[in-house]
Backbone as XML, in Angstrom:
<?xml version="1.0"?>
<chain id="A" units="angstrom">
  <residue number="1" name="UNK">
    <atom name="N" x="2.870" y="-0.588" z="29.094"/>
    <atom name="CA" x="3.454" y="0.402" z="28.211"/>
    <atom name="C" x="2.889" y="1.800" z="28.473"/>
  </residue>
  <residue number="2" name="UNK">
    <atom name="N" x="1.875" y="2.035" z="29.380"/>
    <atom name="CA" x="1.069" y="2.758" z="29.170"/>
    <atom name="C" x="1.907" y="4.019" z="30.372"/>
  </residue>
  <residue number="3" name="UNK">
    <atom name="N" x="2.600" y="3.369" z="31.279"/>
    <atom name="CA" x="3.648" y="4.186" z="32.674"/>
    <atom name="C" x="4.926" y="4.483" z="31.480"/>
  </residue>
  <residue number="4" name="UNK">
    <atom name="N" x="4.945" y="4.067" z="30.543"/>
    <atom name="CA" x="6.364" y="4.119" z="29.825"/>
    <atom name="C" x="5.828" y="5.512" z="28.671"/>
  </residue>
  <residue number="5" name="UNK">
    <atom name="N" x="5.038" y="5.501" z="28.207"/>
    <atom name="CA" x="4.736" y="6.504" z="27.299"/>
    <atom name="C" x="4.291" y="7.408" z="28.032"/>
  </residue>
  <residue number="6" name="UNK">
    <atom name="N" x="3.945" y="7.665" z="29.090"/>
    <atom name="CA" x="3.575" y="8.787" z="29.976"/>
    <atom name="C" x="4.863" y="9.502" z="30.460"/>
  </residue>
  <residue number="7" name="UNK">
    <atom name="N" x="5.074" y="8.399" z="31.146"/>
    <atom name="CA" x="6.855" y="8.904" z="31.457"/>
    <atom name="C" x="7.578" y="9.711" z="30.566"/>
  </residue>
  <residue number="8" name="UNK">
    <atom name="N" x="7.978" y="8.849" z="29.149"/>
    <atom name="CA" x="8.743" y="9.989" z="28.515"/>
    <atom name="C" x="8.012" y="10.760" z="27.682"/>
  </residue>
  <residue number="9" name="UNK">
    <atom name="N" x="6.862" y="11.310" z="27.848"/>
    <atom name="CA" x="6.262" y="12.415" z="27.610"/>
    <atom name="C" x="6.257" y="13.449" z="28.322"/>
  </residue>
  <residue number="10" name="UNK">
    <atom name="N" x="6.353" y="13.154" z="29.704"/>
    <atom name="CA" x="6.370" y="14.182" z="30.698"/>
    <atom name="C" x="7.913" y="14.501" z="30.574"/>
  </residue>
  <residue number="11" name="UNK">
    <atom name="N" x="9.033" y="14.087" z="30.755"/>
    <atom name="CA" x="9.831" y="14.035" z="30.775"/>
    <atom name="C" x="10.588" y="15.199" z="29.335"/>
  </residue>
  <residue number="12" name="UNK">
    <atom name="N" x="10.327" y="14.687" z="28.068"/>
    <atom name="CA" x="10.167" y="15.210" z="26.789"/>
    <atom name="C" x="9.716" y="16.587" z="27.068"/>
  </residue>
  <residue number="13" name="UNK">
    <atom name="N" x="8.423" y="16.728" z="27.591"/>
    <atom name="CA" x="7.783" y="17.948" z="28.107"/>
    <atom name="C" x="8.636" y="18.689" z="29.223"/>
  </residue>
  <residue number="14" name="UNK">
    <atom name="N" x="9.320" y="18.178" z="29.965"/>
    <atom name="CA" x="10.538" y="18.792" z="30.690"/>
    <atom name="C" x="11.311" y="19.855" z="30.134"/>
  </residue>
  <residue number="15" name="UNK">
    <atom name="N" x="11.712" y="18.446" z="28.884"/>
    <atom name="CA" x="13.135" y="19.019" z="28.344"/>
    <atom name="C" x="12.971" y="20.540" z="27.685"/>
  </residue>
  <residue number="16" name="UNK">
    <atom name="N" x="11.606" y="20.162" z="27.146"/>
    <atom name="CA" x="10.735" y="21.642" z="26.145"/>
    <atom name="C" x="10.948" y="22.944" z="26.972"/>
  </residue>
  <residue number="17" name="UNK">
    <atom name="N" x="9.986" y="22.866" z="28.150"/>
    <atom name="CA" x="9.847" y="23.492" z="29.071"/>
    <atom name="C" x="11.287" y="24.397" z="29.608"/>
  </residue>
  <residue number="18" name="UNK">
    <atom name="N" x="12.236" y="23.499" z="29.951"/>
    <atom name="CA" x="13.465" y="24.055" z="30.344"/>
    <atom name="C" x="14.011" y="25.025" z="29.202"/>
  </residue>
  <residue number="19" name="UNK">
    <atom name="N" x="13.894" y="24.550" z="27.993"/>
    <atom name="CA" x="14.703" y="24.905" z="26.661"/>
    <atom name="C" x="13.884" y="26.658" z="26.503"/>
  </residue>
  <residue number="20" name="UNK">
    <atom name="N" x="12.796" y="26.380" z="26.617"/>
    <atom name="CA" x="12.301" y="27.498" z="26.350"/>
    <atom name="C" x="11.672" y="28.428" z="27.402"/>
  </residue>
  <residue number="21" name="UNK">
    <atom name="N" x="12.542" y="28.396" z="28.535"/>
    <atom name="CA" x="12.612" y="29.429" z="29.857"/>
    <atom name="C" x="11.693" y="29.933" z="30.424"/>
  </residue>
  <residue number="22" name="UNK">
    <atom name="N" x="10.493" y="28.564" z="30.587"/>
    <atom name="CA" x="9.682" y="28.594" z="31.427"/>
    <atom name="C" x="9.723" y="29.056" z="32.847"/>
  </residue>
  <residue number="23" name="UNK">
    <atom name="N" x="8.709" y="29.286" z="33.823"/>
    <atom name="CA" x="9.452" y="29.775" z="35.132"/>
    <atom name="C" x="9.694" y="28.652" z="35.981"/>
  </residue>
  <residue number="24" name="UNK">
    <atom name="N" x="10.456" y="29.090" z="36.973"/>
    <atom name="CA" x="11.250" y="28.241" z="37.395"/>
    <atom name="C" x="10.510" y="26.951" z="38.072"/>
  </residue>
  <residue number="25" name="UNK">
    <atom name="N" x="9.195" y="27.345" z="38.908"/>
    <atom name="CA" x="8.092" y="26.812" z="39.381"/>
    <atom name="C" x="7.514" y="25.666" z="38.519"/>
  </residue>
  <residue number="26" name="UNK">
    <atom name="N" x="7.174" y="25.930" z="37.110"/>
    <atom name="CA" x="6.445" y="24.671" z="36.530"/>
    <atom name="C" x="7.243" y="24.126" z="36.185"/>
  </residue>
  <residue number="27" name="UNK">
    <atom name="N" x="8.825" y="24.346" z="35.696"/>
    <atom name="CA" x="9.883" y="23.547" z="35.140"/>
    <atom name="C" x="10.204" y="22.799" z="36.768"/>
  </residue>
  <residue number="28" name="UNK">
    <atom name="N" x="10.405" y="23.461" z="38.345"/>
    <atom name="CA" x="10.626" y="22.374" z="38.758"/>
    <atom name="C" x="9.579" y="21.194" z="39.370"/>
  </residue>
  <residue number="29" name="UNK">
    <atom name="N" x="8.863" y="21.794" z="39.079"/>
    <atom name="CA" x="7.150" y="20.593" z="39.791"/>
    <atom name="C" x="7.173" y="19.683" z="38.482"/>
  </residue>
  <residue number="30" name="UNK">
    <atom name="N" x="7.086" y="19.729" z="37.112"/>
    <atom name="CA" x="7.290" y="18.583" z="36.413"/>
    <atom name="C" x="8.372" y="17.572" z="37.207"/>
  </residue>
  <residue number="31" name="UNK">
    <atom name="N" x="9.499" y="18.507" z="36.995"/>
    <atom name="CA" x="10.674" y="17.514" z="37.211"/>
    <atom name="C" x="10.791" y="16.766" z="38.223"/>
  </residue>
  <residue number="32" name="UNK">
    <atom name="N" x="10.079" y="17.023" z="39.340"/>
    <atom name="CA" x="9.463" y="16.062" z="40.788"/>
    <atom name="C" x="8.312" y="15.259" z="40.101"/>
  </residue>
  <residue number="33" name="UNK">
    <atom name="N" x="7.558" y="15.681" z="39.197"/>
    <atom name="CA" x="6.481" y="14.804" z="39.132"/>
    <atom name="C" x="7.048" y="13.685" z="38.058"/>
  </residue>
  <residue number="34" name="UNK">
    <atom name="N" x="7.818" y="14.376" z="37.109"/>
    <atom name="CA" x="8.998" y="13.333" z="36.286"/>
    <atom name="C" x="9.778" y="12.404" z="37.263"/>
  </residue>
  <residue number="35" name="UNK">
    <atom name="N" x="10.204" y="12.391" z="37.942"/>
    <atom name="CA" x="10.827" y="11.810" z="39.261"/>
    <atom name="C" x="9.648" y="10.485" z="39.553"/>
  </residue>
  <residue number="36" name="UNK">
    <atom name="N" x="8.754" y="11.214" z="40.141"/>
    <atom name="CA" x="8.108" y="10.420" z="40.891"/>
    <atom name="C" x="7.355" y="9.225" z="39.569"/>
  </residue>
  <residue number="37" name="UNK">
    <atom name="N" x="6.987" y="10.073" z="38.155"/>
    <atom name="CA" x="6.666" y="8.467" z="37.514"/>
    <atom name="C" x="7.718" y="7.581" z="36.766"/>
  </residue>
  <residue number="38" name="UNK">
    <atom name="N" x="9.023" y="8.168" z="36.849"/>
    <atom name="CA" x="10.042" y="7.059" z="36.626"/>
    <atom name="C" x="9.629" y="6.382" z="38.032"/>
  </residue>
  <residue number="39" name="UNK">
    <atom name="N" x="9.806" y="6.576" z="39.100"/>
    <atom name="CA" x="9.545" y="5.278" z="39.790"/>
    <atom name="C" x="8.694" y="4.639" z="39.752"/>
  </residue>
  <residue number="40" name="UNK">
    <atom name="N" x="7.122" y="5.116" z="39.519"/>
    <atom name="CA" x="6.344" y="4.397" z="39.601"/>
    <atom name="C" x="6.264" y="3.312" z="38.147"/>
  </residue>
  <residue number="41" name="UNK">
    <atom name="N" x="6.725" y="3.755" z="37.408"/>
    <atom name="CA" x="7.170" y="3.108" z="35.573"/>
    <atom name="C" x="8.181" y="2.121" z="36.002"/>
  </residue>
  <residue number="42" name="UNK">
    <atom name="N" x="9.010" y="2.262" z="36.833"/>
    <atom name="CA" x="10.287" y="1.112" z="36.874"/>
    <atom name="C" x="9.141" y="0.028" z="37.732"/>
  </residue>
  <residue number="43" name="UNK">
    <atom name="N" x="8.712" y="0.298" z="38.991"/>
    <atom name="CA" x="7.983" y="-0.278" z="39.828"/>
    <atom name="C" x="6.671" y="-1.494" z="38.411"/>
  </residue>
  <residue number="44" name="UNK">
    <atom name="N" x="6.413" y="-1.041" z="37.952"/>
    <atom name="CA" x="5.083" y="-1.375" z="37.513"/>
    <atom name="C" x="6.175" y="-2.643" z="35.964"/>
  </residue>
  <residue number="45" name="UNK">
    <atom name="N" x="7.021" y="-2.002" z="35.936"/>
    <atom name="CA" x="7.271" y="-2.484" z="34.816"/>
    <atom name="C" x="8.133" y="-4.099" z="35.471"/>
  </residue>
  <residue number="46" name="UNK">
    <atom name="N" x="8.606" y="-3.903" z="36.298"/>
    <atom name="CA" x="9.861" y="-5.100" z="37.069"/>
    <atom name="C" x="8.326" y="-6.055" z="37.643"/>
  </residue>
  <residue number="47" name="UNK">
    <atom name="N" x="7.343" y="-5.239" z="38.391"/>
    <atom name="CA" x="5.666" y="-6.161" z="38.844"/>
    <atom name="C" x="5.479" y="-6.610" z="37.896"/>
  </residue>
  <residue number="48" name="UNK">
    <atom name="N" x="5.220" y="-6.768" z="36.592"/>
    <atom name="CA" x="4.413" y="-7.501" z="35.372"/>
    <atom name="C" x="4.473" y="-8.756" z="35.331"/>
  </residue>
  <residue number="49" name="UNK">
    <atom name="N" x="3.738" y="-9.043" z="35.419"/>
    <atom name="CA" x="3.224" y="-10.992" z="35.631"/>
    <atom name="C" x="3.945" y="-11.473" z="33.913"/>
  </residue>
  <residue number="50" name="UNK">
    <atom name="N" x="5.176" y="-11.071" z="33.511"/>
    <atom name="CA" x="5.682" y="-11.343" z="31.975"/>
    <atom name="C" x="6.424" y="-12.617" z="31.997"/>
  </residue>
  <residue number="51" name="UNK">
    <atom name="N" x="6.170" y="-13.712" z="31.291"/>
    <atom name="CA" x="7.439" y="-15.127" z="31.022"/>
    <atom name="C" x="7.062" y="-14.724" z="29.725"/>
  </residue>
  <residue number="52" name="UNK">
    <atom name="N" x="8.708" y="-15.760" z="29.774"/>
    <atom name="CA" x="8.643" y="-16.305" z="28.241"/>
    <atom name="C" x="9.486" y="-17.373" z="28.413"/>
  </residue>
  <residue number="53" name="UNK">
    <atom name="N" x="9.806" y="-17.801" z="27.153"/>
    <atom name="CA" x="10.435" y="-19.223" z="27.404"/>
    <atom name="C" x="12.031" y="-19.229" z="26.848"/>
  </residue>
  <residue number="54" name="UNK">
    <atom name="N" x="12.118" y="-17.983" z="26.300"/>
    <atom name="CA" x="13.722" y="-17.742" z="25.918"/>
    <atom name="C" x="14.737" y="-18.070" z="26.497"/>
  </residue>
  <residue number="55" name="UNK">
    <atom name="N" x="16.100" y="-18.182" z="26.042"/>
    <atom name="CA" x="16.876" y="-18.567" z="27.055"/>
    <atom name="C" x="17.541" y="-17.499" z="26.768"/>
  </residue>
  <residue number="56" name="UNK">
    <atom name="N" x="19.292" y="-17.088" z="27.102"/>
    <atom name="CA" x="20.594" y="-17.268" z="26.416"/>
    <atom name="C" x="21.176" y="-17.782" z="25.597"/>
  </residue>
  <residue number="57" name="UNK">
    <atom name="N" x="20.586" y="-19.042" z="24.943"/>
    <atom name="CA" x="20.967" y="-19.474" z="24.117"/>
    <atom name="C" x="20.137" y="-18.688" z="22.819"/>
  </residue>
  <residue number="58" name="UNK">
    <atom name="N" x="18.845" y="-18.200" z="22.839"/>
    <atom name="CA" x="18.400" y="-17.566" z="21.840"/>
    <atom name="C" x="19.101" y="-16.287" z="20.952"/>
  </residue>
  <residue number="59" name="UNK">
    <atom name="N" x="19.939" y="-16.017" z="21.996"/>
    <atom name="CA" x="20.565" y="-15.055" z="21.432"/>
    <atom name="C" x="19.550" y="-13.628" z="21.415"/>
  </residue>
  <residue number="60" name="UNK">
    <atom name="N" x="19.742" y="-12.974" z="20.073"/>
    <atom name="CA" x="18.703" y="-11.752" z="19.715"/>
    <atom name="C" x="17.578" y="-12.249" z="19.256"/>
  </residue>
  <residue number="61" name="UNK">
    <atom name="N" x="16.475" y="-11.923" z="19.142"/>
    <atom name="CA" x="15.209" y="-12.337" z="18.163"/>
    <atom name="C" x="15.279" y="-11.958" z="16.749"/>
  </residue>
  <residue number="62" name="UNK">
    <atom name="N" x="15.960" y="-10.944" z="16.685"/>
    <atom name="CA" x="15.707" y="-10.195" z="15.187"/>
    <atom name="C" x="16.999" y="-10.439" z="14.178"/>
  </residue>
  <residue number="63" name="UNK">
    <atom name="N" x="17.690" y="-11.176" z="15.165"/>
    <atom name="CA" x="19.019" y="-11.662" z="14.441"/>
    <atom name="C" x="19.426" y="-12.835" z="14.892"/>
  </residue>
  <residue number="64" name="UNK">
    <atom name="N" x="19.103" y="-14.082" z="14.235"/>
    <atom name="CA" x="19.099" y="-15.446" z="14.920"/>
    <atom name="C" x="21.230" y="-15.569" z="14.461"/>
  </residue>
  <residue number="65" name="UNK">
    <atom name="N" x="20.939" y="-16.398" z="15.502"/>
    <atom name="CA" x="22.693" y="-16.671" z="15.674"/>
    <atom name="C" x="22.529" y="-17.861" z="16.049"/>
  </residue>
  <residue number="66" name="UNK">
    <atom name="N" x="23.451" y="-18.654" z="15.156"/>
    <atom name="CA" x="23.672" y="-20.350" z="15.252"/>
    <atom name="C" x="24.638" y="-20.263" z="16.209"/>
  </residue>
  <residue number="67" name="UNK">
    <atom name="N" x="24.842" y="-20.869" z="17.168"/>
    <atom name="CA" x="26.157" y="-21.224" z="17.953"/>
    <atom name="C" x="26.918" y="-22.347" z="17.636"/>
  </residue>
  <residue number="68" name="UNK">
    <atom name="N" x="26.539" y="-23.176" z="17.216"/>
    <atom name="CA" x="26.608" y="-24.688" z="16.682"/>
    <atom name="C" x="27.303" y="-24.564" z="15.543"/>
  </residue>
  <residue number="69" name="UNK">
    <atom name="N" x="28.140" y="-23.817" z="14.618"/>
    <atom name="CA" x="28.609" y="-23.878" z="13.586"/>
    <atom name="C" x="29.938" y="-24.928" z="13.270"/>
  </residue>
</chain>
């Protein structure tokens, strides 16, 4: 979680940056460095050693759904 809250902080910090007509230089070096940790955030996040035992048949977690009715 820790590539995911960085990410859209920098990113967030982009949006700021642009909005309020920063120069052109630090608005575009975020946005390469925004670049570069979405990949490294997708990368790290798809690597995670994560199971579980859910199926398709579980449906949602937070909204159980009988199929069987």
């Amino acid at each position: 979680m820790f590539y995911v809250i960085l990410t859209t902080f920098l990113l967030v910090m982009l949006t700021i940056m642009a909005a309020m007509n920063m120069p052109f230089n630090w608005v575009f070096y975020t946005m390469c460095l925004g670049q570069l940790f979405v990949l490294v955030m997708v990368f790290k996040v798809l690597k995670e050693n994560y199971t579980t035992d859910k199926t398709f048949e579980n449906f949602y977690q937070d909204k159980p759904y009988n199929f069987r009715k």
